[in-house]
N, C-alpha and C positions, 0 to 999 in steps of 0.2 A: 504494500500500500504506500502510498507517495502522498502529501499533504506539501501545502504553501508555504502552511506559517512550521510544520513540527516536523523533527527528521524520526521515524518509527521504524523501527528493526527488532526483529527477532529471530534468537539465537539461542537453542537449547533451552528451550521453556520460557526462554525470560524475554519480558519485550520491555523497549528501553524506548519512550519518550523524550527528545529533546525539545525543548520549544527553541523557535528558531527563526527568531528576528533582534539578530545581535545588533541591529543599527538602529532600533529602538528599545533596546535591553530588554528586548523581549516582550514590552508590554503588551496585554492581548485588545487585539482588536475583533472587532464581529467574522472574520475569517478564523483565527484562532479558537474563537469559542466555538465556530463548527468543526474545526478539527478536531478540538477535545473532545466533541463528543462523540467524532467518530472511532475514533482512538478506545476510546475506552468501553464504547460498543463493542469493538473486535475483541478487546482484552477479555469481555465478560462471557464473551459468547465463542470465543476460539478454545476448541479444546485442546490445542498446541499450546495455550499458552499458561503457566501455571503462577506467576510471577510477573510482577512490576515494575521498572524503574521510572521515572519521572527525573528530569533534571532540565538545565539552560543553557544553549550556546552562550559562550562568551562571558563577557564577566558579571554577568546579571542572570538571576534564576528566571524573575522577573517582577518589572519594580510597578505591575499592577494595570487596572485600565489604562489604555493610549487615552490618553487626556485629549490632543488631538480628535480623535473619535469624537470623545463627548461631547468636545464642544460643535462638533458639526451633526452631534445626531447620529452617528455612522452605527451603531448598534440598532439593528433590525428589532422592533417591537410593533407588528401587525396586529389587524385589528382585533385576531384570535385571540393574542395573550390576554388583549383586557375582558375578554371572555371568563379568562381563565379563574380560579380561585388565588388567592397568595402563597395556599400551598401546594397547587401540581404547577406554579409559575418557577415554584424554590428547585422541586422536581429536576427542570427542564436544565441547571445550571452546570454546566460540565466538568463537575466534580467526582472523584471515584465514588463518596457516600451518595452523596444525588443520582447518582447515575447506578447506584445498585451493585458497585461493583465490588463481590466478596472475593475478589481474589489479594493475596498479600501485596501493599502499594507499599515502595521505598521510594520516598524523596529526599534525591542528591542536591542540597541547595547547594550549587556552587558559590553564590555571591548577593546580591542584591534580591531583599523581594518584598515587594508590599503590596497593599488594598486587598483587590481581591485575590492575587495570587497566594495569599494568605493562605485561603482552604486546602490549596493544594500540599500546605505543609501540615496546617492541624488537623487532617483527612486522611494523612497519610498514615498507614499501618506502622511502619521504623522510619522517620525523618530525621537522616544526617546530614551535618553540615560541615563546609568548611571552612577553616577557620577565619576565611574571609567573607562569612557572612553579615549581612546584614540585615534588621527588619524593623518595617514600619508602617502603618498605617495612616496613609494621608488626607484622610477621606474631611475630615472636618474644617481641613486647612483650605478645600473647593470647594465647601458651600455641601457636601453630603453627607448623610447620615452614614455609619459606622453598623451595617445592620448586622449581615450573618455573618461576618468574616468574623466579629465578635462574638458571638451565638458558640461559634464555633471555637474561637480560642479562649475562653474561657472556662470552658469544659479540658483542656489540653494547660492550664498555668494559673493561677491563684487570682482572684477576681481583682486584687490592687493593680498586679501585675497588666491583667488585660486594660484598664480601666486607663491607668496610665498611658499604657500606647495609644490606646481610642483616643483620648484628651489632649495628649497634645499634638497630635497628627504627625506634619511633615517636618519639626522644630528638632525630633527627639527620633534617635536609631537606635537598635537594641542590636548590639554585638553578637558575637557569634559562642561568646563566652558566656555572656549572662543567659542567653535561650538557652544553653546546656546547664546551667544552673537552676533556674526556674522551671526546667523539664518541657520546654516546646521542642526542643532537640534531643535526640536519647545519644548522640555521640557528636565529636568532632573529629575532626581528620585533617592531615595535613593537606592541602589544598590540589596537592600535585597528586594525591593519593584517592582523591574521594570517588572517583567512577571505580576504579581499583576497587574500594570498600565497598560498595554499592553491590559490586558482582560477588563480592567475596560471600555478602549475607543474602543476595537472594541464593547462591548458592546452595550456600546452609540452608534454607528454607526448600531446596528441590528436593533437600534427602530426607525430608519430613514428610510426614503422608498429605497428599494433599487435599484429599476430603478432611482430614480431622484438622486442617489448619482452617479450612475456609470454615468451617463447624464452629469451630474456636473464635474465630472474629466474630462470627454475625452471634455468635452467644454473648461475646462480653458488651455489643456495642448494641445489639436491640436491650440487652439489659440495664444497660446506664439509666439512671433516675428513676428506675421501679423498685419496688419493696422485694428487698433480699427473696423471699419466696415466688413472687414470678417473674425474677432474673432467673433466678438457681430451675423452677420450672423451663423458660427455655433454652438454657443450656443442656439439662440433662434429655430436651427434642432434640436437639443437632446430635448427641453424643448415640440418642438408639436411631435415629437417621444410620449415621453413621456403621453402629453396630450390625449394619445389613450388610457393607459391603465390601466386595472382595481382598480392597484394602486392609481391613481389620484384621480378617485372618492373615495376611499375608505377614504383616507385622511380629505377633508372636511365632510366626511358623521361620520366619529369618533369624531371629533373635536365637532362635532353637536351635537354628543351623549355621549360627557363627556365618550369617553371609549378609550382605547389603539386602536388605528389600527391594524390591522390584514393585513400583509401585504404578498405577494403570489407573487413578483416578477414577475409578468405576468399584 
């Protein structure tokens, strides 16, 4: 598959996302957001593919909506959307959670990223970064409101923490240091190393079963904000899901035989 704005390759289960308009660090414009979603389409729906990376040409992951865009309108919003409800409008937004997609997302922040490329970092399943990251949220410093990209990372870093970026917008950048302290990053990486690290753990993640990992996500994250007992009820659904299939057995039957599992996602 070929895209304008994104470079998409897949190689041994894992397909790797670049966004791919270094000469405006990347920001998304109404092109990009139709390639995410086609992107992520394929990712959900390809049984090749079992893993994710996500990352950004050049030295920006990417530093949010083209401003540009906005100001000329350039984001397609037809008469349909105002059809729509606010929530199959949030649906539509080409994100891996919006977009349903249970397979493991790693996002390689190379560099710069804010607004809404936001989601793409506090959506992502394992978000590393390098240590030349940067993140911000500018939204207040244009005259817009700070809606899901906060929704979303506050759920992912301590409410002062998100509050602060929200508030002061474009004035204030949060390092690459402190998001690994606060926990919106779960590593850093030396900069020259991070696609290097990126393959290293979807790696590790191919030699996992990959039913009981997708089982695993949508249990811990359809559980978020419900009462201990129908969290733990739909986790222990995905686990006898699971318990049906051929993977399962395959598991204890290698482990018996001192050999790698051979795993078929079925």
């Amino acid at each position: 598959m070929t895209f304008e704005t994104i470079r998409f390759e897949v190689e041994n289960r894992i397909a790797t996302m670049t966004l791919n308009r270094p000469e405006r660090k990347n920001a998304m414009n109404q092109q990009m957001k139709d390639d995410l979603r086609s992107c992520w389409t394929r990712i959900k729906e390809d049984p090749e593919i079992w893993v994710a990376i996500i990352t950004g040409e050049g030295e920006a992951f990417s530093s949010g909506a083209d401003v540009e865009t906005l100001d000329k309108k350039g984001f397609v919003k037809p008469d349909r959307w105002r059809e729509l409800s606010m929530q199959e409008n949030l649906r539509t937004q080409p994100t891996p959670r919006r977009m349903h997609v249970h397979k493991p997302v790693i996002a390689a922040v190379n560099g710069l990223v804010g607004g809404v490329s936001l989601d793409h970092v506090t959506e992502a399943d394992i978000p590393i970064a390098s240590e030349r990251a940067e993140f911000f949220d500018p939204h207040v410093s244009i005259g817009y409101v700070s809606s899901h990209e906060m929704v979303n990372m506050v759920r992912r870093v301590p409410p002062a923490v998100a509050m602060r970026m929200a508030l002061l917008g474009k004035y204030e950048r949060m390092s690459a240091q402190r998001a690994y302290e606060v926990g919106l990053v779960t590593e850093l990486v030396a900069h020259d190393r991070l696609m290097e690290r990126a393959r290293e753990l979807a790696e590790i993640l191919l030699q996992n079963a990959p039913l009981a990992l997708w089982g695993t996500k949508l249990g811990i994250l359809q559980g978020l904000g419900l009462p201990f007992a129908q969290a733990d009820d739909i986790a222990v659904g995905y686990l006898e899901v699971v318990e049906q299939s051929e993977d399962h057995k395959e598991g204890p039957r290698a482990f018996m035989e001192k050999r790698k599992p051979n795993w078929k996602a079925r």
